[in-house]
C-alpha positions, 0 to 999 in steps of 0.5 A, spaced: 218 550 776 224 552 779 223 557 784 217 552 786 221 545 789 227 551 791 221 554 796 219 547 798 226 544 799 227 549 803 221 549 808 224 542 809 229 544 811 226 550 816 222 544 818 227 540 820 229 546 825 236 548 819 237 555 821 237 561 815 235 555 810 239 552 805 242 555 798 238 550 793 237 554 789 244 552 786 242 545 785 241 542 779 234 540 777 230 535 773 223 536 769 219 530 765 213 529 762 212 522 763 207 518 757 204 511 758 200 508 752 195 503 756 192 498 752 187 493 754 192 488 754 197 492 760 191 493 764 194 490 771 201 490 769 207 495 771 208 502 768 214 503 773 217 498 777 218 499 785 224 505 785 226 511 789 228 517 786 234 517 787 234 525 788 233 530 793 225 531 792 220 530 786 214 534 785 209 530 781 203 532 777 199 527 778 193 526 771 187 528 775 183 522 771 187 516 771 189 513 777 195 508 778 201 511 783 201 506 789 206 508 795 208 502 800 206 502 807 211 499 810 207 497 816 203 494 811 208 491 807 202 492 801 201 497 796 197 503 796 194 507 791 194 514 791 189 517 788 190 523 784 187 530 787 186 535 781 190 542 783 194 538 787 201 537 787 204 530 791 211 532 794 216 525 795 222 525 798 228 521 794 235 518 797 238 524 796 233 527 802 233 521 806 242 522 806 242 530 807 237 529 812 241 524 816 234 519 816 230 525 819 226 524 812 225 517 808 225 516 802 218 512 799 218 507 795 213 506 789 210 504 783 206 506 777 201 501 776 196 501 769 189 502 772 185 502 765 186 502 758 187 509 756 194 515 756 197 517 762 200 523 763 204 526 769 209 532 770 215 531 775 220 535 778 225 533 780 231 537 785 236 532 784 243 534 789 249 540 791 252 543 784 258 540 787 255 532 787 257 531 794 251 529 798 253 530 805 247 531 812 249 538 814 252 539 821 246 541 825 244 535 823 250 530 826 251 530 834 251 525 840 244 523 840 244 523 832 250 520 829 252 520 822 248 515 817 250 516 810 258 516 808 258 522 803 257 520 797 258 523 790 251 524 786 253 522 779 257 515 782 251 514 786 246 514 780 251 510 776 251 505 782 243 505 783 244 503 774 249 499 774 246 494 780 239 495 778 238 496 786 233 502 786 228 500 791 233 503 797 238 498 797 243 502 793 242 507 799 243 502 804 250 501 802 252 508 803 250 507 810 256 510 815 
């Protein structure tokens, strides 16, 4: 699984035109299998609040049965389900992402809403930051035309302040801009 958000990550980058890629291979990452018991009384109500990842990219293994993931359109303002594609992978870009990046990519804010009254499962992971926790957009990425968005930043001080305030919808990011 490492080795697979490793080569997303890096087609990002590529994508993003960052020549000879990106070592991201030596950050740390995180994997989780989420469980969520539905009842018929937690049908309509919130599995996860509205939040961003905090990291870099997460790639997420939907339940191919139960539904439930919303993303928001933000030209909308309104949520939309996603509806799980069996054999598919679904690629989010967190904070992280949106910093290294220098806004070239956006974070997406989501939810997890219960659909029905049966167990939900999805397998996440997550490519979190740089080993050394300094978040800070490459110089290729910074010029007269794209000026600094984000302060460099410390990830593990970052997660703390996204717990810490409860602001994990993108407003923590907002007060890391430059």
């Amino acid at each position: 699984m490492h080795a697979l958000i490793v080569d997303v990550a890096g087609k990002v980058a590529s994508s993003l035109g960052l020549e000879g890629g990106h070592p991201f291979q030596d950050w740390p990452c995180q994997f989780r299998i989420n469980r969520y018991n539905y009842t018929h009384d937690t049908v309509g109500s919130s599995g996860v609040q509205i939040h961003t990842d905090s990291g870099f990219l997460t790639v997420l293994q939907e339940d191919d049965c139960v539904g439930g993931l919303e993303v928001l359109d933000p030209a909308a303002g309104e949520f939309v389900p996603v509806d799980p594609l069996p054999g598919t992978f679904l690629v989010n870009i967190g904070d992280v992402g949106a910093a290294w990046s220098n806004g070239r990519l956006h974070t997406v804010k989501h939810r997890v809403q219960c659909v029905a009254p049966v167990p939900r499962i999805s397998i996440a992971m997550f490519l979190l930051a740089p080993k050394d926790d300094r978040v800070c957009a490459p110089e290729a990425f910074v010029d007269a035309e794209h000026p600094r968005r984000f302060k460099p930043f410390n990830y593990d001080d970052y997660r703390k302040l996204r717990l810490s305030t409860g602001e994990r919808a993108g407003e923590a990011l907002a007060r890391m801009a430059a």
